[in-house]
TITOR-804535 format. One record per residue: residue in one letter; x, y, z of N, C-alpha, C, O, CB in turn. Coordinates in steps of 0.05 Angstrom, whole numbers, plus 5000, padded with zeros to 4 digits. Each point is the difference from the previous one (the first is absolute). Glycine has a CB too. Layout:
AXYZXYZXYZXYZXYZ...
This chain:
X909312334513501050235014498150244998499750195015504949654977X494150094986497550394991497949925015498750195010501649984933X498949555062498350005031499850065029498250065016501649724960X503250185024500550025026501550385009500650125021500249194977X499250764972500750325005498650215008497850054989504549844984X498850285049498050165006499750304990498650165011501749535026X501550374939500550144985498349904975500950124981503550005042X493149694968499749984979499650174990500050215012499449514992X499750284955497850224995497249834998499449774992504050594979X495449835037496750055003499249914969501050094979498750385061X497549284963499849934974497149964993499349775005505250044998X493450344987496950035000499849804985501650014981497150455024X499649294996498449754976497850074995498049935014503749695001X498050564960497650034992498249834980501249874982500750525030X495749594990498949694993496950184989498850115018504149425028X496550494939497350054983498149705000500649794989502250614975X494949665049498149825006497450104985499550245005502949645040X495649974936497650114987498249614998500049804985503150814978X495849455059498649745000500549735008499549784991499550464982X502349865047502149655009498649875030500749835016505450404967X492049935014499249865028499849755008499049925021499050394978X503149524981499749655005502749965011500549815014496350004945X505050385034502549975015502450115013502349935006495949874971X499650505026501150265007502149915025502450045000493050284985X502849535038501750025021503049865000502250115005493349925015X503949704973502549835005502850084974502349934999493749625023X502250624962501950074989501150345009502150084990496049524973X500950525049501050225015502449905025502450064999492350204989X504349585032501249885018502349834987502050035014493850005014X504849824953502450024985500850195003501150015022498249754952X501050455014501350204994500450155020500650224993498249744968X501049985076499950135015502849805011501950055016492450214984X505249604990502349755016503250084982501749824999493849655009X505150784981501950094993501949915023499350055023498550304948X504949495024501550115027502350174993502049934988496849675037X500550674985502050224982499150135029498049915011502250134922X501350175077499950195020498450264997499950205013504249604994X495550164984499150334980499350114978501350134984500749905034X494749864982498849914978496550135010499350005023504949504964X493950604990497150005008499049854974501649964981497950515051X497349454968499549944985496650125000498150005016506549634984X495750514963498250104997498249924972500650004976502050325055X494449604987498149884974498150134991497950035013502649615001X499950484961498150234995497449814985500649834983503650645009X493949575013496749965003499350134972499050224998500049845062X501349844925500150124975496249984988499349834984507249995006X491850365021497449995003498949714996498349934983501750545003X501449385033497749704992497049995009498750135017505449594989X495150054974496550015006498749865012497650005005502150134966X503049655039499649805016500450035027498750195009502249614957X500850035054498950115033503649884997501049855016491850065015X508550194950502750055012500350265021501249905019500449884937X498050485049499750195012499149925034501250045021497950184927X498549685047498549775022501349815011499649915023497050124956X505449875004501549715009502750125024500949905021498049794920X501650525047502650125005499250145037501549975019500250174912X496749955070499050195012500049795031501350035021495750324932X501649485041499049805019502549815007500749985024494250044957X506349865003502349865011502150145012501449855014497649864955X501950575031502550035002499750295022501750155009500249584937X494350235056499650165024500750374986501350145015500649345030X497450624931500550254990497850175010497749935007504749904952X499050505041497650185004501850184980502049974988495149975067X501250254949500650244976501450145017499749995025496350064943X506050145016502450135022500850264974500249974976502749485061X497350744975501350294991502849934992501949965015495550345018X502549714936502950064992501250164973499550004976500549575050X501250554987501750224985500649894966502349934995500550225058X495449844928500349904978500850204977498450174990498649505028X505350314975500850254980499149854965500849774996504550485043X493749834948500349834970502350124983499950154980494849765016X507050025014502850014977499449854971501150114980502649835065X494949864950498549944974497549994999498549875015504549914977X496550334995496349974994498949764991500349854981499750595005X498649595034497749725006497250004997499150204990503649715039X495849924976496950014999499850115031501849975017496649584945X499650545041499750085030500649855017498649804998498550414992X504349785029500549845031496750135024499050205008508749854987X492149605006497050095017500549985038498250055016498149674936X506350225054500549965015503549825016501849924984492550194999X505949875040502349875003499849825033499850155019503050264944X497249355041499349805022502850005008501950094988493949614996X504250175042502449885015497649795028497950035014507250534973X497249255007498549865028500550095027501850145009498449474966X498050315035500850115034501549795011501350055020494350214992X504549394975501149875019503750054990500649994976494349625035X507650455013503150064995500249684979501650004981500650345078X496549494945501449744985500150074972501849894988496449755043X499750564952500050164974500850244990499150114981498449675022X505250355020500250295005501250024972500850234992500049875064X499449724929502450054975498049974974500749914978504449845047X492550324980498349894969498050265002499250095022500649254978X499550764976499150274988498749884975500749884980503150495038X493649744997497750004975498850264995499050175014499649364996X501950424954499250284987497549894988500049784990504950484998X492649915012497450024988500350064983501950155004496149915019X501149974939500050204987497349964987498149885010507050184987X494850064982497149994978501849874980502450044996494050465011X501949304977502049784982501250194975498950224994497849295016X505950384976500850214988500849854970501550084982500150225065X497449534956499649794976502549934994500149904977495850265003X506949855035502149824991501149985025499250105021501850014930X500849755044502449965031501850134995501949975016497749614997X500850614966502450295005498450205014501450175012501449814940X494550045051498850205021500649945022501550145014495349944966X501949665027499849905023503249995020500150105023495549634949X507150135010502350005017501050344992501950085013499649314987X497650764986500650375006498250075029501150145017499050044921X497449725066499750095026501449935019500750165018495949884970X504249675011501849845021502650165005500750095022497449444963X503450504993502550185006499650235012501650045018500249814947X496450335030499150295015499449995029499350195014498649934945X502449615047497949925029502349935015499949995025495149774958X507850185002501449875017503050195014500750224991497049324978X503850325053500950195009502849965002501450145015494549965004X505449654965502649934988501250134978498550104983500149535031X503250394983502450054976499249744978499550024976505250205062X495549624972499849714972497349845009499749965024506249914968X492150054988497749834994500949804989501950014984495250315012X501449435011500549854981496750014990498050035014507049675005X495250274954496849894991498949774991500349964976499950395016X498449465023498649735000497650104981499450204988502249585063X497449994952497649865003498349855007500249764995501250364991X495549995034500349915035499349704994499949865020498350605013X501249414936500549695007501849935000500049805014497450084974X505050185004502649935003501149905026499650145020500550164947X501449455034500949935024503450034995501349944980494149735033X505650485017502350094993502149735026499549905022498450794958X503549315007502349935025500850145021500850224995500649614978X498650095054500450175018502750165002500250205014496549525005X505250194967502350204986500650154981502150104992498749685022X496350234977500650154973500950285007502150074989494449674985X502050445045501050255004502650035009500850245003495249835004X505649745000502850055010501949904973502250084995496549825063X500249964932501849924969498550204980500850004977500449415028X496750765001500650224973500950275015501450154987494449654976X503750265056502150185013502850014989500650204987497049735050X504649844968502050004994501150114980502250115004496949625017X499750294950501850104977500550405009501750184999495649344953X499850435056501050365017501350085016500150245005497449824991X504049725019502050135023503249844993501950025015493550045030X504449804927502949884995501050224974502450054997496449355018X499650694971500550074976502650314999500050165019494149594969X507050265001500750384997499050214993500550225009501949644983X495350054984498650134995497749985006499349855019503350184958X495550115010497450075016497149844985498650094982503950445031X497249254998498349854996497850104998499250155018503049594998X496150224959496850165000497749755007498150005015503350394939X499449475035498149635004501449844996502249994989494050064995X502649815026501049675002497449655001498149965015506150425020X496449524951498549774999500449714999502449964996496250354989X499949455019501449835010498149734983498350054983503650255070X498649514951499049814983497249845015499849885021505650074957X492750115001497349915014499449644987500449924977497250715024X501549235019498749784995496249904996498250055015506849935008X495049924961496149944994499649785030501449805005497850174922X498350155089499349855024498349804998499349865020501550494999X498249624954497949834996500949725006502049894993495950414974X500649655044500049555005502850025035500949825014499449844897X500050655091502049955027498850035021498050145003505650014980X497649715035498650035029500950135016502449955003496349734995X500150555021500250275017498249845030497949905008501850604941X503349595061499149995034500450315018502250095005499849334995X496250675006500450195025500650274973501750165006501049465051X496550404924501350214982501849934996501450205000497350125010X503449424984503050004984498949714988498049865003506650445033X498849674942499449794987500849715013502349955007498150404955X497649475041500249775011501749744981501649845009493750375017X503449834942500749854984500250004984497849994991501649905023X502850114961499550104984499249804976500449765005502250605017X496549704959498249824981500450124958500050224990495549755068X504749814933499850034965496950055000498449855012505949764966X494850665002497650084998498049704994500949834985501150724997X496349425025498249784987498249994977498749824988501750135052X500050414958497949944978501450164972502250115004492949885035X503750034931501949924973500650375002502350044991495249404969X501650755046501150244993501850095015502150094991494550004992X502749895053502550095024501749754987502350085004495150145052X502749624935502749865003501750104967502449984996495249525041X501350564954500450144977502350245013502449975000492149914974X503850385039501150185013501749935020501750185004495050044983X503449555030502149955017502649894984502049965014494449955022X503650064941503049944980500250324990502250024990497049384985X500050755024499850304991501550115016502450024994493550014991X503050055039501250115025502449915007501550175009494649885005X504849734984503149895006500750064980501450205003498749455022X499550284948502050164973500350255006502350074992496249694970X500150455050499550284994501550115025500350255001494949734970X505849875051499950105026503049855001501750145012492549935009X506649704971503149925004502050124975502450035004495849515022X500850514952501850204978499350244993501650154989499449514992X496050415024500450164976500550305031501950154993494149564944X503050365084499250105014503549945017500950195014492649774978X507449905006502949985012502150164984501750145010497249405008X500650404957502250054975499150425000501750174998497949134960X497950755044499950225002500750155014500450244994497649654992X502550005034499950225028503349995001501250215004493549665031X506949854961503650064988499650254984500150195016501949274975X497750614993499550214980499050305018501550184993497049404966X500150485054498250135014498350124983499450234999503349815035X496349694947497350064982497650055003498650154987503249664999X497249985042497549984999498350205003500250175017500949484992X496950314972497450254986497549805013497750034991504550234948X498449545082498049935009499749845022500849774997498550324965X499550015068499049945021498549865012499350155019501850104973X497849535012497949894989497650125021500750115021502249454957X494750415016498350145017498849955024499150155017500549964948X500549535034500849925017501349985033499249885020500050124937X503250185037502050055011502050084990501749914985496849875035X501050494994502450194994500850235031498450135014499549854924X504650025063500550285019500450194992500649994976500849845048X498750504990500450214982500650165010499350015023498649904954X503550295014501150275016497850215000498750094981506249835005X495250125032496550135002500150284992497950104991500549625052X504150454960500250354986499849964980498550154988504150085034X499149504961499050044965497949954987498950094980504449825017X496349895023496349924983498750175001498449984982500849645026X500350635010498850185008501150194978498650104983500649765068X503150174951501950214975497949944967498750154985507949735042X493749944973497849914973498449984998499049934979502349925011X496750225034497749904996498149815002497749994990504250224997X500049545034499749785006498449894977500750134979499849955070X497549724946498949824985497950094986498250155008503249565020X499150194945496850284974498649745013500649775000500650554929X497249785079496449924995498749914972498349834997501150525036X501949814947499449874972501449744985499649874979499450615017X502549525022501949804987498849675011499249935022505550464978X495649474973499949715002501849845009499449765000498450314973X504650035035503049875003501250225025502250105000498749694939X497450255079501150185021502449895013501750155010493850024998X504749654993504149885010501650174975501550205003498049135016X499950544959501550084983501450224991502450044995495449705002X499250465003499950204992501850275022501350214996494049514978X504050155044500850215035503749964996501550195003493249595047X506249914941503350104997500549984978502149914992499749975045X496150204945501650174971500750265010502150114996495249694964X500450295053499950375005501849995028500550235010493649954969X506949605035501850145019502950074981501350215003496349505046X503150084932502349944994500150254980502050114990498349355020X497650594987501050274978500450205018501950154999495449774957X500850095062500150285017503449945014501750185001491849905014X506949704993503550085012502450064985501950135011497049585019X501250164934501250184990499950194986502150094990498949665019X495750424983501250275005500250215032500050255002498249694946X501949905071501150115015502949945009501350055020494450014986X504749844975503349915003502249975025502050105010497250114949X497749465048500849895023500749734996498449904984499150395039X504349534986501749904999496649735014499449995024507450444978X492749514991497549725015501149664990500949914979493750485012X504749495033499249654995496849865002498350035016506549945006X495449914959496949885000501149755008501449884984495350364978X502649625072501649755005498649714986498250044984503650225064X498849504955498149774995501149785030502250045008497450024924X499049745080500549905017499449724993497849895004502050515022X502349474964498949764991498549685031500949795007503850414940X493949905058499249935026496249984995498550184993506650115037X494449454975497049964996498150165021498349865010503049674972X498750685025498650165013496949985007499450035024504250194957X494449734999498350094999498349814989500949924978501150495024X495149455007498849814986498350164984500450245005499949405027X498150324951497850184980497849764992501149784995502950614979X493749625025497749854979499750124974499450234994497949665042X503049974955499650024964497349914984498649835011506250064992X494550184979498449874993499349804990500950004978499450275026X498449524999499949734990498349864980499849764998501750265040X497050224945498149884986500750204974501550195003494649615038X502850144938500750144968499050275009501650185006497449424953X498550425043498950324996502050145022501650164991492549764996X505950025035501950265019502550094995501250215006496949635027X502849844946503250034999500450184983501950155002499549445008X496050424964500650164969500150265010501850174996495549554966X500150315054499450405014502250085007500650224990495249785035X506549884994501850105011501549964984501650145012497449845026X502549944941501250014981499750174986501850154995498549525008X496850364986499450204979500950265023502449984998492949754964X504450445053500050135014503350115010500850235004494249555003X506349964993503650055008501450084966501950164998498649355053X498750404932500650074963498550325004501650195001497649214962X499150635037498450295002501150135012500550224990496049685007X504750015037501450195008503750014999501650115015493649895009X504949864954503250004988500350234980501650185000498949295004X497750474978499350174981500550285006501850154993495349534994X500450365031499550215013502250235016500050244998496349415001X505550175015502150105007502150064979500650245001498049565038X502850084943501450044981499350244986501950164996498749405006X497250514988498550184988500350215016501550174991495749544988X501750345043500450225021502550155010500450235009496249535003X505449964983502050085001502850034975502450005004495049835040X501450204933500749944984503250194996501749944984492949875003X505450405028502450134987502849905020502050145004494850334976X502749305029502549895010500749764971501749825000496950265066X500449954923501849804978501350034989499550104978498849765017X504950075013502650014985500150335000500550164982499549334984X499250545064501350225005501949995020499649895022496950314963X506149945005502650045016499850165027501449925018500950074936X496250225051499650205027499249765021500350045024497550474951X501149215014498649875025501049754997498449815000497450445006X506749704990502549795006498549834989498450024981504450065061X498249674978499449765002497149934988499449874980503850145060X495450114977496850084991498949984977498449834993502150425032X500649974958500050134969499949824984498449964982504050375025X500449525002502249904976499349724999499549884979504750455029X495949565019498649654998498149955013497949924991505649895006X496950245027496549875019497650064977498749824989502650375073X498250164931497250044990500849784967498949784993499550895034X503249464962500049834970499749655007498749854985505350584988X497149505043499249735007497249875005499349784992504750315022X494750095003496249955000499150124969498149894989500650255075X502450044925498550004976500249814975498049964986502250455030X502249484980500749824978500149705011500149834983502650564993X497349515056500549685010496750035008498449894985507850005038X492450285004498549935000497350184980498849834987504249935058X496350424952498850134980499649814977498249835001503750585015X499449614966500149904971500249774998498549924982503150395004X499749475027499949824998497849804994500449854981502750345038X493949774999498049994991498750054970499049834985501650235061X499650154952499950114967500549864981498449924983502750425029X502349584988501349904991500049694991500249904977501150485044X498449535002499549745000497449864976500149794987501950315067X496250074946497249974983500250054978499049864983498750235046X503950174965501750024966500749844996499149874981502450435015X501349625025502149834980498549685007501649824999504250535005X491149565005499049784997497449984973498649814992503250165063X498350334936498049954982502150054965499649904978495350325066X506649914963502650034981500149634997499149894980504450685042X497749304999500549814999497549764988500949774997502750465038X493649804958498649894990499350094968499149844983499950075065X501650394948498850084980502349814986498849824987498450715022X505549454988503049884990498849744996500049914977504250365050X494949584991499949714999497849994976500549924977500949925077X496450254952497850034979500050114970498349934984499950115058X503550124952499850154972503350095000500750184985493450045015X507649645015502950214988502049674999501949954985497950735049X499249184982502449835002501950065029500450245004499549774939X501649795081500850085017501749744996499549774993497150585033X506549814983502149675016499049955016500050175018504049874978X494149645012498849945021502749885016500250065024494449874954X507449925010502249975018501650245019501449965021498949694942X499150595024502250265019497250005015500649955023503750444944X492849655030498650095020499549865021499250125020499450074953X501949555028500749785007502050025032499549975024499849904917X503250215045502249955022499850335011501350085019502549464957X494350625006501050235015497050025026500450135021503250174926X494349605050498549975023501249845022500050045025496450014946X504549805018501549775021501850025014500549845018498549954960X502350405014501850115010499250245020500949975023501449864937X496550355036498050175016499049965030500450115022498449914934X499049695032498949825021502149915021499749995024496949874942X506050045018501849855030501050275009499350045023503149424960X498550695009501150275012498950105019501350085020499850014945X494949945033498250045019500449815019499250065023497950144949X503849585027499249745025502349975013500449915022496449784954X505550435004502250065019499850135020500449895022501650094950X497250305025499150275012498149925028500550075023499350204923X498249585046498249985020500649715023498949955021497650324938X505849555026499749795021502950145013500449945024496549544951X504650655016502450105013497850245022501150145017503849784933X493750085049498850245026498649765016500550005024498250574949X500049285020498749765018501949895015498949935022497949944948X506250065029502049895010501050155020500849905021499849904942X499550485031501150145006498650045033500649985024501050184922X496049915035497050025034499949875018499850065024497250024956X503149635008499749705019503349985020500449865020496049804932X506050575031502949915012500050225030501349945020501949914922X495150395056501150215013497449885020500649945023502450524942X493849525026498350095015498449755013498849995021501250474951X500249355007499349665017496450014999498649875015506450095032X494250184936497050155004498449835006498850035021501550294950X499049465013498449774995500149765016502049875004498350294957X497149785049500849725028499949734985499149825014498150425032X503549684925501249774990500250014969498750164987499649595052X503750044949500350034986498149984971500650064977502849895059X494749964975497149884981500350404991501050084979494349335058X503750754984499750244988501950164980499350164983498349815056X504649974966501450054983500249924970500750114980500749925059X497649724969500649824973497550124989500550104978502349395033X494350554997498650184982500650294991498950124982498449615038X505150394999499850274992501449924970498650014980501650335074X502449594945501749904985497249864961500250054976504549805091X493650004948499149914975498250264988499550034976500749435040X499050705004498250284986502650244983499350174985496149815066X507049984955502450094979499449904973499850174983503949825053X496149804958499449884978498450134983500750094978500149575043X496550344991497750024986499050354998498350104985500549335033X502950715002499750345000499650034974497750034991505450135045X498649854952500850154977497049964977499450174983507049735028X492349914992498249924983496350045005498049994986506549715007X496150345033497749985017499550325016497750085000503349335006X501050755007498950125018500550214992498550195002501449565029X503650274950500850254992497650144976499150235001506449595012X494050004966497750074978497750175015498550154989502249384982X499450435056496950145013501250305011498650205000498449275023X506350544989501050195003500450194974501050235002500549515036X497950184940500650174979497650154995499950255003503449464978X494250105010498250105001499250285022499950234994499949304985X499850345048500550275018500450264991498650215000503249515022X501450174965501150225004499450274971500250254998503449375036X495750174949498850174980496850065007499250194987504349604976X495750175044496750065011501350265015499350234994497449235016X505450475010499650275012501850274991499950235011498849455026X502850224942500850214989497350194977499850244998505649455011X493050104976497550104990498650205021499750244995499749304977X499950365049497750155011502050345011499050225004497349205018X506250514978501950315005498850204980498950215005506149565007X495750064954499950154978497950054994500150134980503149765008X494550065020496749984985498750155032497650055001502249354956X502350665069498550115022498249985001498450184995503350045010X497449505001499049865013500150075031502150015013498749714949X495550365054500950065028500949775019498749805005498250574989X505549705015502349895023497749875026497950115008507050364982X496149315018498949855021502249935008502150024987493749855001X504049995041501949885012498649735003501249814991501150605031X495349544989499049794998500549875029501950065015498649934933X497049805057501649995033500449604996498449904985498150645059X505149324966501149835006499049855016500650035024502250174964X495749625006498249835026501949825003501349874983493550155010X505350005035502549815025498549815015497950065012505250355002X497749404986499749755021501049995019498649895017501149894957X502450305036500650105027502549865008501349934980493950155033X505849855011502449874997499649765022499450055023503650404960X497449265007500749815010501249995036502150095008498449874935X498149935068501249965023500549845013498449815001500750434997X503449755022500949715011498349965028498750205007506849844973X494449785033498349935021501549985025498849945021498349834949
C-alpha cells in the first residue's frame, strides 16, 4: 500500500563512495531500482583517486548544476554537486567532496545535500531489496510515538548471486571467515537485535543500514568524524539527546533480511575491522560515560548503556582472567576438574542451544539457503565457533581496546572487495 500511496514520505538513500570504481555503477543502479514513490538517491564522492567520479559522470550522463547547499553539519569542503541530464536518473544526486577520511564525513555531507525528512544510510556496495524503503518507512507511520531510527537485518553477499542489482541466489559463504560471520549475523540479527527493540533498547543501527529522522540527527550533530563506531556512537547521542529533552522516542528493528553486505574473508581484514569496531565500542562508552546507571536517561541509563558495558565491554576481559585464573589453579593451587568439567559443558550446550535455535528459526521464517548441504555446513561451523573463531574475536577485541588506552593513532583501514557475483 506505501507504494502505491501518493501521500508517501519523501526518503533520501545516502550512500558514501571512496574508491569503488570497479563497482560504482551496478551498484548505484541497484539502489535506483527502489520501488517506493518518493525517494532520491544520493552518492557522495568521498574524494576518490580512482575514476569513480569519471565512472559516475559518463554512465548516468552528469553535469555540474547550482545547488543551494546549506552545511547544517560540518564537513570537509563540498567541491561540487552533478545531476544527470538524462529524466531516466531525475532521482540520483551526486555530491563531490575533498576526502574526509571517514564515512561519518562523507554521509554528513550526504544528509546536508538532501531534501527529505528521513535518510536511510547505506553503503554504496550494499545491495538493497527493492522493498526495503517501503518496509523501513513503516515503523514511522504505524508507531504513536516518534520514531528517531530504525534498522533491519543485514545478510553477508559473499558466494551469492546478483542479477540486474538484486539477489538472484542465495548461497552459505564458501570461504572459513564469511561463513564464520554468516552464523554471527543470524545469532545477532534473530535475538539479540529483536529482543532489543521489544524493550526499545537498541544502542545500535547497523551502518550498513539504517533510516533516520533527519531534524534529530542534525539536532546532534549528525555523525563524529572521530569516531570508530559511527552507527553506534550517532544513537547513543540521539538517545540521550531525546531524554533530556524529554521526548517520548522509538528506536524500531525490522526483522526482515533487507540488505546484502561483503564481509571480509581473509584473517588480516577481518582482525582490522574488529580491532576498529572494540576501539570504537570502547570509545563510545567512554564518551559517553555519564549515562551509566543513570536514572534522568531511563531505559538508557539503567540497562541498554550498563548492558554494553558489563555483556559486551568486559566480557572479553573477563574471559582471559577467568582463563588464566583457571590455569594458574590447575598448575600450583589444585582445581575440581569434575565441576570444571560440567560447568564448561554446560556453557557450551547452552551456546548451541542459543545459536541452532536462531538457525531454525532463519531457515523457518526466511528459507535463505538453496539446499540443505548448506545448511548442514552452517550447522557444523556452530560446533567448532566457540574454539576457532570466537578466540580471534577476543583477541580483536582486546587489541582494540589497547590501542584506545595507549592512543594509538585511529585508522579505519579500507576493505578490499571482490565485487559481487553475477547471474547470467
Amino acid at each position: 500500500m506505501i507504494i502505491k500511496s501518493n501521500n508517501a514520505i519523501g526518503v533520501s538513500i545516502v550512500a558514501p563512495a571512496f574508491n569503488e570504481g570497479m563497482t560504482i555503477i551496478s551498484n548505484v543502479k541497484s539502489l535506483l531500482s527502489q520501488e517506493y514513490p518518493k525517494f532520491e538517491v544520493v552518492i557522495v564522492n568521498d574524494g576518490s583517486t580512482d575514476d569513480t567520479l569519471e565512472k559516475l559522470i559518463s554512465e548516468f550522463e552528469l553535469v555540474k548544476v547550482d545547488f543551494f547547499y546549506i552545511e547544517k553539519i560540518k564537513t570537509e569542503p563540498v567541491r561540487g554537486h552533478y545531476r544527470s541530464t538524462n529524466p531516466i536518473y531525475n532521482k540520483l544526486l551526486i555530491v563531490d567532496k575533498e576526502n574526509g577520511k571517514s564515512k561519518a564525513d562523507a554521509s554528513n555531507a550526504g544528509i546536508n545535500s538532501t531534501k527529505y525528512s528521513l535518510f536511510i544510510c547505506t553503503d554504496v556496495d550494499c545491495i538493497l531489496r527493492r522493498d526495503t524503503t517501503a518496509m523501513l518507512v513503516k515503523p514511522f507511520l504505524e508507531s504513536d510515538k516518534k520514531v528517531i531510527a530504525a534498522g533491519a537485518a543485514l545478510r553477508i553477499s559473499n558466494s551469492c548471486t546478483f542479477k540486474e542489482g538484486m539477489l538472484y541466489k542465495s548461497h552459505y559463504p564458501n570461504t572459513f571467515f564469511a561463513g564464520f560471520q554468516e552464523l554471527e549475523y543470524i545469532r545477532s540479527f534473530i535475538f539479540g537485535r529483536m529482543a532489543w527493540s521489544k524493550l526499545n533498547g537498541l544502542l545500535l543501527v547497523s551502518g550498513g543500514l539504517g533510516i533516520f529522522d533527519k531534524d534529530t540527527v542534525i539536532a546532534v550533530g549528525g555523525y563524529w568524524n572521530k569516531s570508530l563506531g559511527e552507527d553506534i556512537e550517532l544513537i547513543t547521542r540521539m538517545r540521550k539527546y531525546m531524554h533530556e529533552q524529554k521526548k517520548e522516542f522509538e528506536i524500531k528493528y525490522i526483522p526482515e533480511s533487507l540488505c546484502w553486505t561483503e564481509v571480509p574473508d581473509d584473517k588480516e581484514v577481518f582482525l582490522r575491522q574488529r580491532v576498529r569496531w572494540a576501539r570504537g565500542l570502547i570509545q563510545t562508552l567512554f564518551l559517553h560515560r555519564k549515562l551509566f546507571f543513570n536514572p534522568k536517561y531511563k531505559n538508557t541509563g539503567m540497562i541498554v548503556f550498563p548492558y554494553y558495558v558489563f555483556c559486551e565491554f568486559i566480557v572479553p576481559v573477563l574471559e582471559v582472567i577467568g582463563l588464566v585464573f583457571i590455569l594458574l589453579n590447575i598448575f600450583f593451587f589444585g582445581i575440581n576438574v569434575p565441576f570444571l568439567v560440567i560447568i564448561s559443558i554446560s556453557v557450551y550446550c547452552f551456546y548451541i542451544l542459543i545459536t541452532l535455535s536462531s538457525i531454525f528459526l532463519d531457515q523457518m521464517i526466511h528459507k535463505q539457503y538453496s539446499s540443505l548441504k548448506e545448511v548442514g555446513r552452517l550447522i557444523i561451523m556452530v560446533f567448532i565457533e566457540p574454539f576457532v573463531y570466537h578466540p580471534l574475536n577476543v583477541y580483536a577485541s582486546l587489541k582494540g581496546y589497547a590501542h584506545f588506552l595507549l592512543k594509538k593513532e585511529k585508522k579505519w583501514g579500507e576493505m578490499s572487495r571482490k565485487g559481487f557475483k553475477t547471474a547470467n
